[in-house]
DOZAKE-267158 format. One record per residue: residue number from 1; residue in three letters; x, y, z of N, C-alpha, C, O in turn. Coordinates in Angstrom, 1 decimal. Atoms other than C-alpha are relative to their C-alpha. Example, Ala and Ser with C-alpha at 12.3 -4.5 7.8 and 13.67 -1.06 7.14 Angstrom:
2
R num residu    n_x    n_y    n_z   ca_x   ca_y   ca_z    c_x    c_y    c_z    o_x    o_y    o_z
R   1    ALA    0.9   -1.2    0.0   12.3   -4.5    7.8    0.9    1.2    0.0    1.9    1.2    0.7
R   2    SER   -0.9   -1.1    0.0   13.7   -1.1    7.1   -0.8    1.1    0.8   -0.3    2.2    0.9
REM end
This chain:
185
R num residu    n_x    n_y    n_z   ca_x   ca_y   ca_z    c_x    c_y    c_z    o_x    o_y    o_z
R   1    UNK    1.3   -0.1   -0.7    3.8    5.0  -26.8   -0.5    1.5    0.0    0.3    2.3    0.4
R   2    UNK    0.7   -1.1    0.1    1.5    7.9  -27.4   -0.2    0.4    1.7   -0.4   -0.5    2.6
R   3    UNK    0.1   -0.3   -1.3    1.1   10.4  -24.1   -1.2    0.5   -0.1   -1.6    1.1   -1.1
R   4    UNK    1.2   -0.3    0.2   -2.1   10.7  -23.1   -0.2    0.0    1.6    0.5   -0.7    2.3
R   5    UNK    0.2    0.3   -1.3   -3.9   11.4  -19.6   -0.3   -1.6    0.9    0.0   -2.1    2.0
R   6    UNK   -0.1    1.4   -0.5   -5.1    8.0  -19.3    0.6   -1.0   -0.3    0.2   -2.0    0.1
R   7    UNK   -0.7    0.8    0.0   -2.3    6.3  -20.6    1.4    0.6   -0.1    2.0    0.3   -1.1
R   8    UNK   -1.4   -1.0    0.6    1.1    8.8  -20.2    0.9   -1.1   -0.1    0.7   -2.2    0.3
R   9    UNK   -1.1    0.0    0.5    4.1    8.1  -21.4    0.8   -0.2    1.0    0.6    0.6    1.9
R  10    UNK   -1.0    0.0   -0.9    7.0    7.0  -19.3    0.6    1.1    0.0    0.9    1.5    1.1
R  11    UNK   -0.8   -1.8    0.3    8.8   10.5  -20.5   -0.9    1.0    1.2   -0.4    1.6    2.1
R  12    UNK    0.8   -0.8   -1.0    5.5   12.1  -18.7   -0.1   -0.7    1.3   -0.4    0.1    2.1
R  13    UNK    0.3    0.6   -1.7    5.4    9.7  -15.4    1.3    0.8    0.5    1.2    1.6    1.3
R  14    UNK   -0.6   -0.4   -0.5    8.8   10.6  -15.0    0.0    1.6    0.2    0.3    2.0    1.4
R  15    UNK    0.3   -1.3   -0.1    8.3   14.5  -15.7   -1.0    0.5    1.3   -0.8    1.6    1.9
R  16    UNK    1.1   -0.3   -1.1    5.2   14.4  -13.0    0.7   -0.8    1.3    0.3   -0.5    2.4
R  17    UNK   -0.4    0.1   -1.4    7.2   12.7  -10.4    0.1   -1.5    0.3    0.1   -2.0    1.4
R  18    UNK   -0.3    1.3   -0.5    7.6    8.7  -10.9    1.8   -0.1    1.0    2.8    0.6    1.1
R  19    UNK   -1.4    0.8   -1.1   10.4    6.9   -8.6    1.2    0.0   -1.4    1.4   -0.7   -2.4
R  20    UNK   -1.1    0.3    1.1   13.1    7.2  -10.7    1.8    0.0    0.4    2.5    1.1    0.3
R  21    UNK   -1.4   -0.2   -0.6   16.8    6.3   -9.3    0.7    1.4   -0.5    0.5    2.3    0.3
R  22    UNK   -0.7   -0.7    0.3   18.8    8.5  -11.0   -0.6    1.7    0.1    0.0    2.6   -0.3
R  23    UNK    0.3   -1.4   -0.5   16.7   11.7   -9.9   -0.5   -0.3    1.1   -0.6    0.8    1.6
R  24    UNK    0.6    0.4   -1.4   15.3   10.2   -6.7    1.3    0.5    0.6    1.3    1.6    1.0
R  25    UNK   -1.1    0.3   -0.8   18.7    9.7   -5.0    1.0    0.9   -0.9    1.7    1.7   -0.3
R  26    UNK   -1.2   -0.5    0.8   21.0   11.0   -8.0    0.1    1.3    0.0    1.1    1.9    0.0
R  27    UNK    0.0   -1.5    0.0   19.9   14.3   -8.0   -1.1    0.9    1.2   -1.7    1.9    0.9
R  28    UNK    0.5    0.1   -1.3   18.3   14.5   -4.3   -1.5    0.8   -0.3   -1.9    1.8    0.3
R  29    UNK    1.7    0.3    0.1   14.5   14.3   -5.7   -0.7   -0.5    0.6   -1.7   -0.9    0.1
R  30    UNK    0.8    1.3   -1.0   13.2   12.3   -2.5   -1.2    0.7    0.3   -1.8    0.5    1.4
R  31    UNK    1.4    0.2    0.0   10.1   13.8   -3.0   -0.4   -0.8   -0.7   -1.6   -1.2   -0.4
R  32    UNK    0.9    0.8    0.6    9.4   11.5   -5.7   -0.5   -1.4    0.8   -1.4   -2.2    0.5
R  33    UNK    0.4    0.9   -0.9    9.2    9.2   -3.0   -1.4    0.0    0.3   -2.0   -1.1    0.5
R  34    UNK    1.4    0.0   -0.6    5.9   10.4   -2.1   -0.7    0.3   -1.6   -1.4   -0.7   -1.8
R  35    UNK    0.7   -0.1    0.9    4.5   11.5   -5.6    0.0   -1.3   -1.2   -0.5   -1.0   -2.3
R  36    UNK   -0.1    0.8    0.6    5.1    8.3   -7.1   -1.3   -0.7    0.3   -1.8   -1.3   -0.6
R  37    UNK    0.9    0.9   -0.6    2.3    6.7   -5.0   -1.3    0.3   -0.6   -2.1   -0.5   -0.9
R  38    UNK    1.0   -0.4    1.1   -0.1    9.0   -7.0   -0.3    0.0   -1.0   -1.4    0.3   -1.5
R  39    UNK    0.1    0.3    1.7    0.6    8.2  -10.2    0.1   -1.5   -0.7    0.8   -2.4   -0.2
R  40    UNK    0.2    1.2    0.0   -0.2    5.4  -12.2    0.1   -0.3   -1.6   -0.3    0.6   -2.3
R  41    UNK   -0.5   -0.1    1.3    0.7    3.9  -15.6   -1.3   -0.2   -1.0   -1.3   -0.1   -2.2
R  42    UNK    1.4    0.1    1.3   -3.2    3.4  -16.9   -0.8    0.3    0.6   -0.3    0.4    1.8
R  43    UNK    0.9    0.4   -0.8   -6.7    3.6  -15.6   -0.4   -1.4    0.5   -1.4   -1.4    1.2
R  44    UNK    0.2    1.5   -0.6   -6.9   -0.2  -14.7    0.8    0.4    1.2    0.4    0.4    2.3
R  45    UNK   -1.3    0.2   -1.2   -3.8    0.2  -12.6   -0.7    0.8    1.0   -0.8    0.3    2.1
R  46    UNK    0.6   -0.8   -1.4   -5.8    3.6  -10.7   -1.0   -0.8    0.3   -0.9   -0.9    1.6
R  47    UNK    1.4    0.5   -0.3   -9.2    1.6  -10.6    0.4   -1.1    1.1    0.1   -1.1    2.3
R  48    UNK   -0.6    1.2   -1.2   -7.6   -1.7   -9.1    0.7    0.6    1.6    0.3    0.2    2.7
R  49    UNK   -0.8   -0.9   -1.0   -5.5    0.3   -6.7   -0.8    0.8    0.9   -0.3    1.0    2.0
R  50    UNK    0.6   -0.6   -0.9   -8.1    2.3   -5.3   -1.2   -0.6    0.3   -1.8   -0.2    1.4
R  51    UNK    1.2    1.1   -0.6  -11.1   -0.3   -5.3    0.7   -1.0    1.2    0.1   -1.5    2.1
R  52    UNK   -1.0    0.7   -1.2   -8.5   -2.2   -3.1    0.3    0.4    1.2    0.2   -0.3    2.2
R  53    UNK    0.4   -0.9   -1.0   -7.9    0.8   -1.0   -1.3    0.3    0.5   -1.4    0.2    1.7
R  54    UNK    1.4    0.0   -0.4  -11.7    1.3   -0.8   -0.1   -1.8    1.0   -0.4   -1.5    2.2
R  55    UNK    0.5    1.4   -0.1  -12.3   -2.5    0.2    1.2   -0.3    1.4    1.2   -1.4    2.0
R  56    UNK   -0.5    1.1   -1.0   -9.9   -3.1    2.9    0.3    1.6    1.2    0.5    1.5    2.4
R  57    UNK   -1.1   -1.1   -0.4   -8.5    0.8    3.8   -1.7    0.5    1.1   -1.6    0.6    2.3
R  58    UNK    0.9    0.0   -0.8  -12.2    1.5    5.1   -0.2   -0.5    1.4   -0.3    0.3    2.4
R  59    UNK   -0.5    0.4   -1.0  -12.0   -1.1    7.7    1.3    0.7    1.0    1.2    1.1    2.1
R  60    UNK   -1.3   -0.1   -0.6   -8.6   -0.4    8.7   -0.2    1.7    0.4    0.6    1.9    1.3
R  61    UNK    0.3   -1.1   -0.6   -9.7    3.4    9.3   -1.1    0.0    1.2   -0.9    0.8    2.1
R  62    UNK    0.9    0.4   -0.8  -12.6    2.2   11.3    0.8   -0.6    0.9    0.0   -1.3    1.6
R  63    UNK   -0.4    0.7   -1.1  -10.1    0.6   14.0    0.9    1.4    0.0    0.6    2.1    1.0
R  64    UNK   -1.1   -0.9   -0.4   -7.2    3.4   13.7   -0.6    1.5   -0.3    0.3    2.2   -0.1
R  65    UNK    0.7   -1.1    0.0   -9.2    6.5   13.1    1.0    1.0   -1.0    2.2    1.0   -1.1
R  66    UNK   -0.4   -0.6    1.3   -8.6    8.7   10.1    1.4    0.4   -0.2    1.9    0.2   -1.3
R  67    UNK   -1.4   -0.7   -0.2   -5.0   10.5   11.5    1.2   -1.0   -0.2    2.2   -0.7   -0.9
R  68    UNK   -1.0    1.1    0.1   -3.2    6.9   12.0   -0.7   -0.9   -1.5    0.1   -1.6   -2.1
R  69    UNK    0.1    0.5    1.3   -4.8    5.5    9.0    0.4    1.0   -1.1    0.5    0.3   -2.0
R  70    UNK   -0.8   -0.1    0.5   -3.4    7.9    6.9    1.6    0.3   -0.2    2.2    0.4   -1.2
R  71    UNK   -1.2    0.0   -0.1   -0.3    8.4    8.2    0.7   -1.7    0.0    1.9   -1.9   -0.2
R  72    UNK   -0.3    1.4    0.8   -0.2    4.4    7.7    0.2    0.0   -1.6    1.1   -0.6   -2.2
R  73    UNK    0.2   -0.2    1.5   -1.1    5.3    4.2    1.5    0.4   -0.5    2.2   -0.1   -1.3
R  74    UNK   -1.1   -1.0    1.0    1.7    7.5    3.3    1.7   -0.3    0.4    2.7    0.1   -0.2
R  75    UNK   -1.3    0.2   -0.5    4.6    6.0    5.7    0.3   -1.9   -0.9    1.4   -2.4   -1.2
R  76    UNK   -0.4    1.0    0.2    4.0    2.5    4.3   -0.1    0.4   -2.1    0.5   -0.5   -2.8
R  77    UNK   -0.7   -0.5    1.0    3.9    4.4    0.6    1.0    0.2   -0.2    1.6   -0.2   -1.2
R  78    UNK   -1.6   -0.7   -0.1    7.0    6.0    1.2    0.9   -1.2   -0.2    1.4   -1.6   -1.3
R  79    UNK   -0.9    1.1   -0.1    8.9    3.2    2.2   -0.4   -1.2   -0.7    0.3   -2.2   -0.4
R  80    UNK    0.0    0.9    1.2    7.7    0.8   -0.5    0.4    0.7   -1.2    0.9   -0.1   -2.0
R  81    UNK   -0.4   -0.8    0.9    8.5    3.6   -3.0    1.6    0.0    0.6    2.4   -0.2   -0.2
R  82    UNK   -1.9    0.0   -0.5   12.4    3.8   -0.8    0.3   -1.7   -0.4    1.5   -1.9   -0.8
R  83    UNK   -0.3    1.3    0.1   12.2   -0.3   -1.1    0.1   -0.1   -1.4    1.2   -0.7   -1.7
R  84    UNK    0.0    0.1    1.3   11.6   -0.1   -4.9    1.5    0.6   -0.2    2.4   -0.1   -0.6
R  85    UNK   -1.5   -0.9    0.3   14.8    2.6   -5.2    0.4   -0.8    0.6   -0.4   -1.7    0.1
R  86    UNK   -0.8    0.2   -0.6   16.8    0.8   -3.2    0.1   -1.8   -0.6    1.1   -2.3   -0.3
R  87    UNK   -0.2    0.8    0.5   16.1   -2.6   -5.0    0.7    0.4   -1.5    1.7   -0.2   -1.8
R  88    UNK   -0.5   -0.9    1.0   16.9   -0.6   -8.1    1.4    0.1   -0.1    2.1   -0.6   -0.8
R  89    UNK   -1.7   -0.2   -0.5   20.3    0.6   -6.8    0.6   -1.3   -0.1    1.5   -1.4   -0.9
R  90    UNK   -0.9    1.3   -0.5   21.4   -3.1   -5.9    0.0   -0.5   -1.4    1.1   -0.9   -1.8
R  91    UNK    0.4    0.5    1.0   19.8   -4.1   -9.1    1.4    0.5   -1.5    1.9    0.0   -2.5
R  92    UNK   -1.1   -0.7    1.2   22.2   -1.9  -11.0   -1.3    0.6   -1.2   -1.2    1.4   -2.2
R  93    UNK    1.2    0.0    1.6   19.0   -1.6  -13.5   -0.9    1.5    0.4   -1.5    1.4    1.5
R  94    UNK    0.7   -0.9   -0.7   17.3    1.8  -12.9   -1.5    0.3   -0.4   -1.5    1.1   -1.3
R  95    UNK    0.6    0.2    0.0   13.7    1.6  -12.9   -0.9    0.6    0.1   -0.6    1.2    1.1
R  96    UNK    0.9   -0.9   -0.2   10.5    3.7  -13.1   -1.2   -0.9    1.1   -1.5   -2.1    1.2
R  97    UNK    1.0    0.8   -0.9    8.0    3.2  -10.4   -1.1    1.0    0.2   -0.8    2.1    0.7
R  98    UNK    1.4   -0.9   -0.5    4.4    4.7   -9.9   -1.0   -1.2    0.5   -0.9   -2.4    0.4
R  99    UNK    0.9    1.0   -0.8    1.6    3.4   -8.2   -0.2    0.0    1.7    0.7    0.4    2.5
R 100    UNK    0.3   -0.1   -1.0   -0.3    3.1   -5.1    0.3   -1.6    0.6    0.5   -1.5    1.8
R 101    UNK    0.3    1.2   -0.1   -0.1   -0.8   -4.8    1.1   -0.6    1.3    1.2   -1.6    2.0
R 102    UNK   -1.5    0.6   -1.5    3.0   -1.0   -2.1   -1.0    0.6    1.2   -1.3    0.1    2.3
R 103    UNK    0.8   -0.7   -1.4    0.7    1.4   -0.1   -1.5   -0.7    0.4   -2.0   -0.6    1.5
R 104    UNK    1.2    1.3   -0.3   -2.3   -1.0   -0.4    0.6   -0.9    0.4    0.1   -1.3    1.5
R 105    UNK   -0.2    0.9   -0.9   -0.5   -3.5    0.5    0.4    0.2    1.9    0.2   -0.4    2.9
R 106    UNK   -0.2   -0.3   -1.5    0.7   -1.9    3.5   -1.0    0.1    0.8   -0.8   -0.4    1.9
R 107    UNK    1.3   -0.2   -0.4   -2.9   -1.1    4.5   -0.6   -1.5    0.1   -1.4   -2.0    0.9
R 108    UNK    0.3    1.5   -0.4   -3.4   -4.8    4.0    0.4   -0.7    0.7   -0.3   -1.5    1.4
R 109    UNK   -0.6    0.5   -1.5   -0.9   -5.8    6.4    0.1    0.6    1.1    0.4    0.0    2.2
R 110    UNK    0.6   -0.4   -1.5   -1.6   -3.7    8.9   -1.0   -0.7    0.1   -1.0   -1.7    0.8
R 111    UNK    1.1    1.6   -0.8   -4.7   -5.4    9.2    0.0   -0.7    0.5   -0.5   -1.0    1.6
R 112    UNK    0.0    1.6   -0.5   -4.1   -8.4    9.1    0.9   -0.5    0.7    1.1   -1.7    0.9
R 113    UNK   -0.8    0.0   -1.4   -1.7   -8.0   11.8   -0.7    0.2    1.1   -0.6   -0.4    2.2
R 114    UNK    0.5   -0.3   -1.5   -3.8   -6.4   13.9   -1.2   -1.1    0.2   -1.7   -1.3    1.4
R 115    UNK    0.9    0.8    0.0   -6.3   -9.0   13.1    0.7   -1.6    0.7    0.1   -2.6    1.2
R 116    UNK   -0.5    1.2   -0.3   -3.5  -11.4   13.8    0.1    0.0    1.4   -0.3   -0.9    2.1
R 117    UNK   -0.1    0.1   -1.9   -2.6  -10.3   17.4   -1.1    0.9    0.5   -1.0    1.3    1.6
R 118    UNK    1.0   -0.6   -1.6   -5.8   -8.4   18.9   -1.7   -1.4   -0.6   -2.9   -1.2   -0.9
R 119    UNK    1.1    1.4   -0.1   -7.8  -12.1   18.3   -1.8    0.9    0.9   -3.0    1.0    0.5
R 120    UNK    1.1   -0.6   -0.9  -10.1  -10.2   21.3   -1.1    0.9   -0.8   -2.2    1.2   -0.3
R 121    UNK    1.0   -0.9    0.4  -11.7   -7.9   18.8   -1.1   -0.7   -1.3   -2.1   -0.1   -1.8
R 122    UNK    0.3    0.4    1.2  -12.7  -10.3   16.0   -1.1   -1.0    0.2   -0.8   -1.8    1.0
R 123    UNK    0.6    1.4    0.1  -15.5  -12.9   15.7    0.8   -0.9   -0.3    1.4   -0.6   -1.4
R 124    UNK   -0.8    1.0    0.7  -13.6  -15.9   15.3   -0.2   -0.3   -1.8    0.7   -0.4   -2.6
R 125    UNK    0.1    1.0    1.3  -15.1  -17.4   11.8    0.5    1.7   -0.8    1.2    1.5   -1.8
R 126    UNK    0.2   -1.4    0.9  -15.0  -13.5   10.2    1.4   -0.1    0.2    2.1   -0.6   -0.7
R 127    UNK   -1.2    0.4    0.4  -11.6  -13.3   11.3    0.7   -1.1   -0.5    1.7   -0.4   -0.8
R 128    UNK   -0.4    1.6    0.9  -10.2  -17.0    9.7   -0.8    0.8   -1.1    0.1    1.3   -1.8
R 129    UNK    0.0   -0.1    1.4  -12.3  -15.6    6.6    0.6    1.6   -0.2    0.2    2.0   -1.3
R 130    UNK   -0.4   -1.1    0.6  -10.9  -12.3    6.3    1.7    0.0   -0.1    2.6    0.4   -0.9
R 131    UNK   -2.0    0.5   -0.2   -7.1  -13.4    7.4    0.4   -1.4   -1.4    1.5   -1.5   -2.0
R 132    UNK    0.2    0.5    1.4   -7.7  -15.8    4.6    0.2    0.7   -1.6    1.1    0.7   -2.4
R 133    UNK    0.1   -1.0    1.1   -8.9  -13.7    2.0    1.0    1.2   -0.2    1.2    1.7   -1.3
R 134    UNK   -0.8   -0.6    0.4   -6.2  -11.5    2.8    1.3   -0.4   -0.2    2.2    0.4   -0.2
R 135    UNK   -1.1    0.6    0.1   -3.5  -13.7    2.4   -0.1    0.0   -1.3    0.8    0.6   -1.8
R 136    UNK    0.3    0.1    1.3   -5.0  -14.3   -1.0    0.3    0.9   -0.9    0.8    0.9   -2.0
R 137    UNK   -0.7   -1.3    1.4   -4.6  -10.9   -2.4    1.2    0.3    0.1    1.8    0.5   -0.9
R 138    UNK   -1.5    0.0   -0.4   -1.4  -10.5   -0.9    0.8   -1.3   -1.3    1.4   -1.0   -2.3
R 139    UNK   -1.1    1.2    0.5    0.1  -14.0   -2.3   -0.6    0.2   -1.5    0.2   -0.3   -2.4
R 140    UNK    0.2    0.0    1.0   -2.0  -13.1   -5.5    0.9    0.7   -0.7    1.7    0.3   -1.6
R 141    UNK   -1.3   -1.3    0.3    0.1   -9.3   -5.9    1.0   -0.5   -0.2    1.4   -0.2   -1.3
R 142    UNK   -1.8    0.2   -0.3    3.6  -10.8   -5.0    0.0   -0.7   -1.2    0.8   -0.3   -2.1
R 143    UNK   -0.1    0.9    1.1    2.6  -14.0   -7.6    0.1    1.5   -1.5    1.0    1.7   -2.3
R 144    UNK    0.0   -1.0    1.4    1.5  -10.9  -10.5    1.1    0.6    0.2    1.0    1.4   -0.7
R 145    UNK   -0.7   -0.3   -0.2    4.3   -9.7   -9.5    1.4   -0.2   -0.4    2.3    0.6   -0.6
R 146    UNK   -0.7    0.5    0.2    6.5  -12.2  -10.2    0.2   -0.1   -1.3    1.2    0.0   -2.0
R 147    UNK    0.3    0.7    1.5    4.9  -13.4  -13.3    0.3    1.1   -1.4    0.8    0.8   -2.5
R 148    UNK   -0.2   -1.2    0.9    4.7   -9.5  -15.0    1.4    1.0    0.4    1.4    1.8    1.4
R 149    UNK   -1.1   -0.5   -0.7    8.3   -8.1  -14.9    0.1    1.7   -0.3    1.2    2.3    0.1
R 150    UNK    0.5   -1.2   -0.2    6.6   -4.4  -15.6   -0.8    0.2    1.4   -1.3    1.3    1.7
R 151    UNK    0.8   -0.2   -1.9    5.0   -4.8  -11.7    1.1    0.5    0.6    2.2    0.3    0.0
R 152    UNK   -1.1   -0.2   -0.8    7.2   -3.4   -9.1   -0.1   -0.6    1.5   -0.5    0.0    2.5
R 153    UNK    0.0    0.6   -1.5    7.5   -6.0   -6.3    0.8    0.3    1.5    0.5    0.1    2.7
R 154    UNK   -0.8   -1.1   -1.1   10.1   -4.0   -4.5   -0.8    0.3    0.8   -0.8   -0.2    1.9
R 155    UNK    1.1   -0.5   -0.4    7.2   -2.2   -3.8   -1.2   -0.6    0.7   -1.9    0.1    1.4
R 156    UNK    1.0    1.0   -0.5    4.8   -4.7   -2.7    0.8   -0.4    1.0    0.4   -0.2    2.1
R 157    UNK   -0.1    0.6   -1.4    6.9   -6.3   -0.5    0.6    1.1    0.9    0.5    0.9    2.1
R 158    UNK   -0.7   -1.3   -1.1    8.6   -3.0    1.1   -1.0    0.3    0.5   -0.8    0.6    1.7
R 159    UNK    0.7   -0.5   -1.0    5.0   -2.0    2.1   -0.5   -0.8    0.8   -0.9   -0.4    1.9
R 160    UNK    0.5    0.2   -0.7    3.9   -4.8    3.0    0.9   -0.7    1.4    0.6   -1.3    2.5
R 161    UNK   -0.6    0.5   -1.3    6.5   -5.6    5.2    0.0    1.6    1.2    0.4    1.6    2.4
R 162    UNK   -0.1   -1.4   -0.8    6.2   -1.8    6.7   -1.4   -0.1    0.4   -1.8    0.6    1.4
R 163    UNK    1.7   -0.2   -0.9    2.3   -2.3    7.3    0.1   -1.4    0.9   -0.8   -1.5    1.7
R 164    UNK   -0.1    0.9   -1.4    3.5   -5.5    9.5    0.4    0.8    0.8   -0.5    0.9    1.7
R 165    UNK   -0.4   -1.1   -0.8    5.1   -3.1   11.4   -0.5    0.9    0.5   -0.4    1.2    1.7
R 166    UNK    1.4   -0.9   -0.6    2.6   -0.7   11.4   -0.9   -0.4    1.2   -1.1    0.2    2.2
R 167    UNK    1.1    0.9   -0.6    0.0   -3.4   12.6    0.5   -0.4    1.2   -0.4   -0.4    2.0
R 168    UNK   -0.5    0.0   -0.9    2.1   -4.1   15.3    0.1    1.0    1.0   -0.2    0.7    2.2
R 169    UNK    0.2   -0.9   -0.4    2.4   -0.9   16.2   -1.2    0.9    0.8   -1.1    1.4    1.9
R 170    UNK    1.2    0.1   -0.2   -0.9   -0.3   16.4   -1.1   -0.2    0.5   -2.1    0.5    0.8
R 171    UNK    0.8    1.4   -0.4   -2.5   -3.1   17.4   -0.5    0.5    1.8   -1.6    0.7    2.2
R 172    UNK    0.4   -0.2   -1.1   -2.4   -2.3   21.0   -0.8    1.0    0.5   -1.6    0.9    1.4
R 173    UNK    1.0   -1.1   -0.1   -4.0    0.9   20.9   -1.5    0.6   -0.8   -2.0    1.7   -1.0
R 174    UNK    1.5   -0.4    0.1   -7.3    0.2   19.6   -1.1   -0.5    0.9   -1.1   -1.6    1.5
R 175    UNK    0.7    0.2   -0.7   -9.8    0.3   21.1   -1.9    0.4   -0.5   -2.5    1.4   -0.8
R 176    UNK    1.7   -0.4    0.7  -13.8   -0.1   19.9   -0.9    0.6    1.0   -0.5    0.8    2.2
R 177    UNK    0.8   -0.8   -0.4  -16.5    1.7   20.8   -1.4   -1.1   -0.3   -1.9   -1.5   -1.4
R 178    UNK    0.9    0.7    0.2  -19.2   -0.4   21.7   -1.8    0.7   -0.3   -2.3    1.0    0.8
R 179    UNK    1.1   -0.5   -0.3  -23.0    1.0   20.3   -0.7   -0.6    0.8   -0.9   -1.8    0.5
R 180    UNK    1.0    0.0   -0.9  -25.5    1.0   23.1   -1.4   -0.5   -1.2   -1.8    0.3   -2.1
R 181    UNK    0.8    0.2    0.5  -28.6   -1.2   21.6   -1.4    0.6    0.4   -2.4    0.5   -0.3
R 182    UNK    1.0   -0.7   -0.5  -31.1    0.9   23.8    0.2    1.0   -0.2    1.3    1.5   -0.3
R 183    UNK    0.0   -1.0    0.3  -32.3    3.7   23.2    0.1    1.1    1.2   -0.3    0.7    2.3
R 184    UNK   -0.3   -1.3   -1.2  -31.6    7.1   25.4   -1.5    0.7    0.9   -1.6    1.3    2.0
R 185    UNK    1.0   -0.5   -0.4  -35.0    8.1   25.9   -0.7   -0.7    1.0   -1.7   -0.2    1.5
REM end
C-alpha cells in the first residue's frame, strides 16, 4: 500500500504513534495509548468518527460541561486503546490500532447511562427515542465489528464499557439550568 496522508501506510500509523503491542507495552511506549485515538487508517474512518463525535459528543458536553466531557473523551480513549493492547496480549496476535471509535463509543455510553438513570431530566418519548437510537449505533459498531476483522472491537467494547462507568459517575452531578422564558426588563 502506497503512504499517503489520506491513506498512510501501516509502516507510517505505526511511526506516528498507532497502538502497537510490542512498542506500547514491549518497549514502555504507553503514550501510544493516547496518540492512537488521533489517527486513523483513511478519511472515511476520520469523517465517520468525528460526525459521530459531533452528533452525540455535543449533547453529552451540554449536560457535563466542557472539563468532564473531555476528560470523558480521553479516559474512555485511553482505556479502549489499553482494552485493544490487552486483547492483543491474550490474543498472542499483535495488532495495530488507531482510531477514535472506542472513544465514541464511550461518549455514547455515557449518555446513555445517564439518560438511563437521571429518567428526571428527559422528556419521556425523546428519551425511549434516543436510548433507542443509541443502542442501534452501538449494536451496529460491535456487529461491523464483528463482521470486518480489520475493526478493532477491543476497542469498542473497552470504551464502551468505560463510558458506562463514566455515565454512572456522572449522572448524579448534573444539573440543568433552566432558561427563564421572560424577559429581564
Amino acid at each position: 500500500m502506497s503512504q499517503s496522508f489520506t491513506e498512510p501506510s501501516v509502516e507510517a500509523l505505526v511511526k506516528w504513534g498507532a497502538n502497537f503491542v510490542p512498542l506500547t507495552f514491549g518497549h514502555a511506549e504507553v503514550w501510544r495509548l493516547v496518540t492512537s485515538i488521533f489517527l486513523h487508517g483513511n478519511w472515511l474512518h476520520i469523517l465517520v468518527n468525528m460526525y459521530s463525535l459531533f452528533a452525540v459528543g455535543t449533547i453529552l458536553e451540554t449536560f457535563c460541561g466542557e472539563k468532564k466531557y473531555l476528560l470523558i473523551y480521553f479516559l474512555t480513549g485511553i482505556l479502549a486503546s489499553f482494552a485493544s493492547a490487552a486483547y492483543s496480549l491474550i490474543r498472542i496476535k499483535p495488532t495495530i490500532s488507531v482510531g477514535a471509535s472506542g472513544a465514541v463509543l464511550g461518549v455514547y455510553a455515557t449518555l446513555l447511562t445517564i439518560m438511563y438513570v437521571r429518567k428526571d431530566i428527559f422528556i419521556p418519548k425523546a428519551r425511549r427515542d434516543m436510548l433507542r437510537n443509541g443502542a442501534l449505533f452501538v449494536g451496529y459498531n460491535l456487529f461491523i465489528g464483528i463482521m470486518v476483522p480489520e475493526i478493532d472491537n477491543a476497542a469498542h467494547v473497552g470504551g464502551f464499557l468505560s463510558g458506562i462507568v463514566a455515565g454512572f459517575l456522572v449522572a448524579p452531578s448534573i444539573r440543568l439550568q433552566v432558561q427563564s422564558l421572560s424577559s429581564d426588563s
